[in-house]
C-alpha positions in Angstrom: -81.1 -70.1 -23.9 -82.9 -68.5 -21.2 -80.0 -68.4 -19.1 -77.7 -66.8 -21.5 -80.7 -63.8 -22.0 -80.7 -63.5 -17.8 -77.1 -63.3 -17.6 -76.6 -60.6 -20.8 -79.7 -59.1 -19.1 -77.7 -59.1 -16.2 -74.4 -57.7 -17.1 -75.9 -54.8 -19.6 -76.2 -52.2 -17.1 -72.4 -53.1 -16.0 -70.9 -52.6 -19.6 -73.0 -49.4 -19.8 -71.1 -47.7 -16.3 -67.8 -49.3 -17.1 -68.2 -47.2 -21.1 -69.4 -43.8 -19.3 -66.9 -43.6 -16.5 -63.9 -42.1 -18.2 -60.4 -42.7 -17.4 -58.8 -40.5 -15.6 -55.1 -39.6 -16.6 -52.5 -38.2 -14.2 -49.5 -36.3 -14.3 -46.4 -36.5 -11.9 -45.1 -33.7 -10.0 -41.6 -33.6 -9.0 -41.0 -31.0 -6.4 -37.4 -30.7 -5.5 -38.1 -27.8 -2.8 -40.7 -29.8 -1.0 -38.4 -33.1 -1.8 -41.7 -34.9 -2.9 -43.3 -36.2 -5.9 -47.1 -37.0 -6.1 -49.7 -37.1 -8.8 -52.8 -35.0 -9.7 -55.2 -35.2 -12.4 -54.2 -33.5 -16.0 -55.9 -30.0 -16.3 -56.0 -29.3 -13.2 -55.0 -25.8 -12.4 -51.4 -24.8 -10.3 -51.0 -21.6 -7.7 -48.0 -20.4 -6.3 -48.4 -18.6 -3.1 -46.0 -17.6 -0.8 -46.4 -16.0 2.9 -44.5 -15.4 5.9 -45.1 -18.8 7.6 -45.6 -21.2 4.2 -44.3 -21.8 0.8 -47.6 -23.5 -1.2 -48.8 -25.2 -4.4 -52.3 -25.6 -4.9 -53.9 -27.4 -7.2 -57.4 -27.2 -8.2 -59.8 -29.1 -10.2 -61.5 -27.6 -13.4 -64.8 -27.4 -11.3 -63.2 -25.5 -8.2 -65.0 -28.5 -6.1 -61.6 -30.2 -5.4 -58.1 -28.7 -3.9 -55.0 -30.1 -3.1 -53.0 -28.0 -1.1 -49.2 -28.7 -0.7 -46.7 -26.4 1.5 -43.7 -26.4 3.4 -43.4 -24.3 6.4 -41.1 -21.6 6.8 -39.7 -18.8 8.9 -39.9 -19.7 12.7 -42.9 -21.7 12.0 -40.3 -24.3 10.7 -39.2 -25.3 13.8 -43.5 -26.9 14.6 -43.9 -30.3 15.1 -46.5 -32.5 12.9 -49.1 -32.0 15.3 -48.4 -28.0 15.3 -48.3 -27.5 11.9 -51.9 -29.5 11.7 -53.6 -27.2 14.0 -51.5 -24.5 11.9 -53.2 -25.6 8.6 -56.7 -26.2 10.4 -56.4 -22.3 11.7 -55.1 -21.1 8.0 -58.6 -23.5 6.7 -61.3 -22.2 9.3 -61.9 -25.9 9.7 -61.3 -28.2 13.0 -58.6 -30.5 14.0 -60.1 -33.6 14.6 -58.7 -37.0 16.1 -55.4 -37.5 14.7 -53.4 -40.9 13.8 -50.1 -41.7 12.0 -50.4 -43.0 8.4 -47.6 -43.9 6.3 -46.9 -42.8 2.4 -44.3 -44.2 0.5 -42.2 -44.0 3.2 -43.3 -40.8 4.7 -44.8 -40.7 8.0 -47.8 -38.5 8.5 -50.1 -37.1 11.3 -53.4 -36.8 9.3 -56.8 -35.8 10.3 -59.9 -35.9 8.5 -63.5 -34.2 8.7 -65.6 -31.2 7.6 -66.0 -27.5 8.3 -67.4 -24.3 6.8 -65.2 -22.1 5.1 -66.2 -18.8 3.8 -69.7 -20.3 4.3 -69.4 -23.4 2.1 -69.2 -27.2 3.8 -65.8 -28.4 3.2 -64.7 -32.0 4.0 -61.1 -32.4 4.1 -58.3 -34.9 4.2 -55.2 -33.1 6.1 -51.6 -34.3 6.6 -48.6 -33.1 8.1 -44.9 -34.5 8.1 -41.0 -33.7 9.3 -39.6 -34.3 6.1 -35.8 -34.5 5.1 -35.2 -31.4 7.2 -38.5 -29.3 7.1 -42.4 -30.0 7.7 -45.1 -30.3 4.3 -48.2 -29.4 5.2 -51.1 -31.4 2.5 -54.7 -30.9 2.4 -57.3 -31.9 0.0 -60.7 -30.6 0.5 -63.6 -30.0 -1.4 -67.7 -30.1 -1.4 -68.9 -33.1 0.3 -70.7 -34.1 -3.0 -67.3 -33.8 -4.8 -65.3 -36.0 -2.3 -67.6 -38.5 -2.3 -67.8 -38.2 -5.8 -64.1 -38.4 -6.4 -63.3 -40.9 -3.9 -60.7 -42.7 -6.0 -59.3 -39.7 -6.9 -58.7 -38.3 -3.9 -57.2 -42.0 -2.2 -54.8 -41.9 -5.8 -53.4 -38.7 -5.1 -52.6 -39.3 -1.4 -51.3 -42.7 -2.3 -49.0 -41.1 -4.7 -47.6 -39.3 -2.3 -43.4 -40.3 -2.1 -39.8 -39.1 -1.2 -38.2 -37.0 -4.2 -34.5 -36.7 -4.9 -33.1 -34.2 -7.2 -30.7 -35.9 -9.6 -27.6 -34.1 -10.5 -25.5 -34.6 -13.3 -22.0 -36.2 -12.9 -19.4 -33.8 -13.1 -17.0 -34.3 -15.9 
């Protein structure tokens, strides 16, 4: 009997964390300009921008603590390699480029880098990626307060993970 108290004793605290961690639910982008799907947390907030060099999304958390940044380079900055366009995106960030290594999503090759820097005054830790990609190179970035990252850990490896090749499907022509 004693055992059975230790060992509900025990695994309390665990049922307790596993009720007050929610679930998180995603939804799926499909991006037929950028020719890649991915997923980001539900709610989260979408911005278009558009500038001489990029085409972006961004996608930001309720809290503004967490960013994903998506874009595909355009104009003669098309025409950069993977490791251009990352020092590109570092420059456009205010943050470094750090060591780089290849990584592999779903099939697409990245140059990624990680680290922090201070933008606009604020510590920023990033996750940034850069790809040749059917015919044009993405630029991705998440970043956020150090606190956040951590915090959304998970959250930050699913998205990345999700990361894949997109096809446009066109109707058969009758």
């Amino acid at each position: 009997m004693k055992k059975l108290l230790l060992l509900l004793a025990l695994l309390w605290p665990l049922g307790l964390r596993a009720q007050s961690e929610p679930e998180i639910q995603y939804e799926t982008v499909h991006s037929a300009q950028y020719q890649l799907q991915y997923q980001v947390p539900a709610g989260w907030d979408q911005v278009r921008q558009a500038s001489d060099t990029t085409v972006a999304l961004t996608h930001l958390s309720p809290g503004r603590d967490l960013m994903l940044y998506i874009s595909q380079l355009s104009g003669a900055a098309a025409r950069m390699t993977p490791n251009q366009a990352l020092y590109h995106l570092a420059e456009q960030f205010g943050v470094p480029v750090n060591k780089q290594f290849a990584t592999t999503y779903n099939g697409i090759q990245f140059l990624e880098t990680t680290g922090t820097g201070n933008r606009d005054g604020q510590l920023l830790r990033y996750d940034a990626l850069a790809a040749r990609h059917r015919g044009h190179v993405l630029l991705i970035c998440v970043s956020g307060t150090p606190d956040a990252f951590m915090t959304h850990e998970p959250l930050v490896q699913h998205v990345l993970h999700s990361l894949a090749p997109y096809k446009v499907r066109r109707e058969p022509s009758r």
